[in-house]
N, C-alpha and C positions, 0 to 999 in steps of 0.2 A: 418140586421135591428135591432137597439136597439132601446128601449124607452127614455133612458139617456144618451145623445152625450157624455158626459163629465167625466165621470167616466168609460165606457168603452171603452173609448180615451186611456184615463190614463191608464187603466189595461194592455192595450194593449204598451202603450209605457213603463212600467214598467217592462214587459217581454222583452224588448229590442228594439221594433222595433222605426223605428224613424215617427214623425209627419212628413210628406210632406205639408200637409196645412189644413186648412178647409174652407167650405162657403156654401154659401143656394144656391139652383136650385131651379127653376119654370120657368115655360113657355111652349108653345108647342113642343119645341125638348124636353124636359124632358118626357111631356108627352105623346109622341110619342116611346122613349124609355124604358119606364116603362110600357106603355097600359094603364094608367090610367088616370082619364082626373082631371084636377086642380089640378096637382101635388104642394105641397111646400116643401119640403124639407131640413133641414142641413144635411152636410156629412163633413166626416172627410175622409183622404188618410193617410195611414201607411206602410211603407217598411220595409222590412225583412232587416237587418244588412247588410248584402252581397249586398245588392241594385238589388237584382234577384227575388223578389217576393212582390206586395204589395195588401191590404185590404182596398176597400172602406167599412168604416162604415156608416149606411144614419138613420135617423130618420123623419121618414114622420109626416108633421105637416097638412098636408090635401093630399087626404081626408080622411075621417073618414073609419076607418075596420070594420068589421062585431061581433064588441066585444070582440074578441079573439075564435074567431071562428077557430080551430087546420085544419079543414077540407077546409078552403076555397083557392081557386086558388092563387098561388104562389105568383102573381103582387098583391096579395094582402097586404094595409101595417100590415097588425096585424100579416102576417107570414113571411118569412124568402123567399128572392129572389132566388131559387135554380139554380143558375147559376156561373161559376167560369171560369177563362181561364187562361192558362200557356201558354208560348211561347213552340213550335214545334221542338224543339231541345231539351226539356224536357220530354216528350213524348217518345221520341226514344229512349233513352238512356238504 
């Protein structure tokens, strides 16, 4: 989660990886998937060079965090989604 889609876009594509797209979410499958309810959202998608690894960036436009509350639950937007997934042949190796 950033605050600033656009600059951490870029940092990120200036370490190499490539822009796959961006666009806004909202709606009840969002926020069914997030846990939170009135989600809006921009996101960007960024792949790793090799096309084996990519980085959703998302910056939540509602609803509002708890301030920057360090301690508050995960789906919260003001902290960081702790969740990541690799493909299962990456794992074993």
């Amino acid at each position: 989660m950033v605050d600033d889609l656009a600059p951490v876009t870029a940092f990120f594509v200036e370490l190499g990886l490539k822009l796959q797209g961006e666009g806004r979410v909202e709606g009840g499958w969002v926020d069914r998937v997030v846990g939170l309810e009135g989600v809006r959202a921009a996101i960007a998608m960024v792949e790793t060079p090799d096309g084996h690894g990519r980085l959703e960036l998302t910056k939540f436009h509602t609803p509002s965090g708890r301030g920057g509350d360090r301690h508050a639950p995960a789906t919260r937007p003001t902290t960081a989604l702790r969740r990541g997934t690799t493909a299962p042949e990456v794992v074993s190796r």
